[in-house]
C-alpha positions as CSV (number, residue, x, y, z in Angstrom):
1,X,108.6,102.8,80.0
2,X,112.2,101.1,80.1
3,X,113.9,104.3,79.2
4,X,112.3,106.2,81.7
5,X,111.8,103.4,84.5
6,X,113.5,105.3,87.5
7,X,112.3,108.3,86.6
8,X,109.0,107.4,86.4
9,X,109.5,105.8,90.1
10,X,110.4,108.8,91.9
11,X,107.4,110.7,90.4
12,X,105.1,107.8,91.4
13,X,106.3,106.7,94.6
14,X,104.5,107.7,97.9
15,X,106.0,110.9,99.9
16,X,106.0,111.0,103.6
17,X,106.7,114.7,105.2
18,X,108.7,113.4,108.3
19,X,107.6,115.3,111.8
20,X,109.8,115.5,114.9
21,X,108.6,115.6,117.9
22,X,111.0,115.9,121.4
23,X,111.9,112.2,123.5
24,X,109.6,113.6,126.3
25,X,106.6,114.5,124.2
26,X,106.5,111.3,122.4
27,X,106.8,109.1,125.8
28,X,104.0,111.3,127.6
29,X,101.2,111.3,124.5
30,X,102.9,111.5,121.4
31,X,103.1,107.5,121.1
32,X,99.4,108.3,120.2
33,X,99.8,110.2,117.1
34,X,101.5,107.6,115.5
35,X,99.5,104.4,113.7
36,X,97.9,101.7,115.9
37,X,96.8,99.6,113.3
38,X,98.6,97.8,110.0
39,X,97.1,99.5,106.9
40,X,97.0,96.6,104.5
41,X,96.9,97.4,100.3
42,X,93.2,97.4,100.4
43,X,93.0,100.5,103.2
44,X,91.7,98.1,105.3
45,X,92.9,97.9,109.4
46,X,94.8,94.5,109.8
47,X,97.4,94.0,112.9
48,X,97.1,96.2,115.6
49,X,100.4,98.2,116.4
50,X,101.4,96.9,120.1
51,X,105.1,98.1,119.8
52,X,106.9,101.1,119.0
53,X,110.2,102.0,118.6
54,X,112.9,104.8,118.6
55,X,115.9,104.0,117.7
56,X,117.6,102.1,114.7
57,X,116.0,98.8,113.6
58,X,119.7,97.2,113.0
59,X,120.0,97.8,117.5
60,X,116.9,96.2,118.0
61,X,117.9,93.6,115.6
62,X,121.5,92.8,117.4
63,X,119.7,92.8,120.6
64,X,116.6,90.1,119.7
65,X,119.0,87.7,117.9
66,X,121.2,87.7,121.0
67,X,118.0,86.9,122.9
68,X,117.1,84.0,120.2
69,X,115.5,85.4,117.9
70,X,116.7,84.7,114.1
71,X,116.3,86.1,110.7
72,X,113.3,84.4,108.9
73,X,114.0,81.9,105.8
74,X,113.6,84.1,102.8
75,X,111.1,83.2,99.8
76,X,113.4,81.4,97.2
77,X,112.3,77.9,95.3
78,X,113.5,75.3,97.8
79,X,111.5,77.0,100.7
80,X,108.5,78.0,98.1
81,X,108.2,74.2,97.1
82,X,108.7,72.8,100.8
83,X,105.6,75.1,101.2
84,X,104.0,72.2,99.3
85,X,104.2,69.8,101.6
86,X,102.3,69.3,105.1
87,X,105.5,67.6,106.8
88,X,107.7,71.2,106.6
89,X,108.1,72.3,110.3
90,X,106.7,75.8,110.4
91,X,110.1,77.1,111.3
92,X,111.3,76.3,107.8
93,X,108.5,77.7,106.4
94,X,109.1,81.8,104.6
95,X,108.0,84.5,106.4
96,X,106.2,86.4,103.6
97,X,107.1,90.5,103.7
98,X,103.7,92.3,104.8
99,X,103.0,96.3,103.9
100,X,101.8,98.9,106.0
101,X,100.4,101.6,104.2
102,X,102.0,101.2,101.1
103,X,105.5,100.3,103.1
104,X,107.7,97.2,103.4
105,X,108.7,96.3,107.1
106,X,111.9,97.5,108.0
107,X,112.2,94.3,110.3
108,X,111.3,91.0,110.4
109,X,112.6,88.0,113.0
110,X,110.9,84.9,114.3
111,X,111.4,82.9,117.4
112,X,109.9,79.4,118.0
113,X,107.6,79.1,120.9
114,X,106.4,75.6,121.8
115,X,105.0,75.0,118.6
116,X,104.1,78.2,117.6
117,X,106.2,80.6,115.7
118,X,106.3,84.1,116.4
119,X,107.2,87.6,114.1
120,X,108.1,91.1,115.0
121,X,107.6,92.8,112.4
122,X,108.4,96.9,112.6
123,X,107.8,99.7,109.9
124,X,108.7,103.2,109.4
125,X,106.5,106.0,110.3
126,X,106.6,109.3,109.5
127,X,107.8,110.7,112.8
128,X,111.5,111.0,114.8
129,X,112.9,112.0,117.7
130,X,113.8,115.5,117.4
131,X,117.3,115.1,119.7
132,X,119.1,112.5,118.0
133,X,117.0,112.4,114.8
134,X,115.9,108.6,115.6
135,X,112.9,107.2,113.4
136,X,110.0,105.8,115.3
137,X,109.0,102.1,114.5
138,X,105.4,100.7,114.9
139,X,105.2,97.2,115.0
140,X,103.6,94.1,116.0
141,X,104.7,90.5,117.7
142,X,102.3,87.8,115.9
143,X,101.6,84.0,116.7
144,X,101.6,82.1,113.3
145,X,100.1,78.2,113.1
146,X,100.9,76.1,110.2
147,X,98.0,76.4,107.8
148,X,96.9,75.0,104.6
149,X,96.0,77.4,102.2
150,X,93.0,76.2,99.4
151,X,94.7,72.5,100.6
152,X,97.9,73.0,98.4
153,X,100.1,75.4,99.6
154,X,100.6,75.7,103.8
155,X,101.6,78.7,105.2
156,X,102.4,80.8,109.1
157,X,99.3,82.2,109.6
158,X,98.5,84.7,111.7
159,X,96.2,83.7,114.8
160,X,95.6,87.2,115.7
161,X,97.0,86.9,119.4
162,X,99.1,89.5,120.5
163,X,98.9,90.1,124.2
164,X,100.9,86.8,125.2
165,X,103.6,87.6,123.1
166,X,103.6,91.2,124.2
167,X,104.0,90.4,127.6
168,X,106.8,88.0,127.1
169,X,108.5,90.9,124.4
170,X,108.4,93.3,127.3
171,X,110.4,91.1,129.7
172,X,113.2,90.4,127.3
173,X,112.9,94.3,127.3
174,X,113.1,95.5,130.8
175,X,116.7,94.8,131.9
176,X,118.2,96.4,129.2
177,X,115.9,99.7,127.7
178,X,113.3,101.6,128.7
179,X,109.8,100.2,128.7
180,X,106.3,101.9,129.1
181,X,103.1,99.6,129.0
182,X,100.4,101.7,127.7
183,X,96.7,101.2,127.0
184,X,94.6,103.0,123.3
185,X,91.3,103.9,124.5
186,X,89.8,101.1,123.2
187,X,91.9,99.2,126.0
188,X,94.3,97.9,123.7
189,X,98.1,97.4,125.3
190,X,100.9,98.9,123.6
């Protein structure tokens, strides 16, 4: 197994045929073909998708943190043992990675609101713009709470409220890129 580690990886590891579709297609009904919900480990539907993306996730990066927005603290032992105590402000708290179908997100960056901490978090999909050859992002703007977790351990939780924060996203948005509001059949906002 040590010999043949990386090997054994690229025989094991998920493929994803990438499709392209044209800038116009995707804005007009293509947005539909791509996921609308997080796919947790399990299979099961977690997070709806309520943003997506074509472009780079380093631009929308640049952009965000220029509007406030800030890399989360990474998992190491300081912020794992402040974990262990109520007092630490939720904004010290880690933001924990999350998968989507077997991916890592590509993005991650929080922003305090009130009390309240919010995440964009955006992954890959399988599709890009056929023009300029620009991966399209799904992703999601959560609210976390501070939680306790089996009383030990306290944690950002997600509250599973995304419209507010959607709604505020999209205003940061609409001076500087192109927006579309859209609704899923189940009258869902994307």
């Amino acid at each position: 197994m040590i010999r043949h580690h990386e090997k054994d990886l690229a025989i094991y590891s998920p493929r994803y045929d990438l499709r392209t579709m044209p800038f116009a297609t995707w804005l007009a009904d293509g947005w539909r073909d791509l996921p609308a919900w997080r796919i947790d480990m399990a299979g099961e539907r977690e997070q709806p998708f309520t943003i997506q993306w074509a472009g780079a996730p380093e631009e929308l990066a640049q952009y965000l943190l220029k509007k406030g927005w800030q890399r989360p603290r990474s998992l190491n032992l300081k912020s794992f043992l402040e974990m262990l105590s109520p007092d630490t402000p939720i904004e010290k708290l880690p933001v924990l990675p999350r998968l989507h179908d077997g991916r890592i997100d590509r993005l991650r960056l929080v922003r305090m609101a009130g009390s309240q901490l919010w995440v964009l978090r955006m992954w890959a999909t399988d599709a890009k713009i056929l023009a300029n050859e620009a991966r399209l992002l799904v992703g999601t703007v959560e609210v976390q709470n501070n939680r306790p977790m089996a009383g030990l351990i306290f944690l950002a939780r997600d509250t599973g409220e995304y419209d507010r924060p959607l709604g505020a996203f999209e205003q940061e948005f609409h001076n500087r890129f192109a927006v579309k509001l859209v609704e899923r059949k189940n009258g869902e906002r994307c």
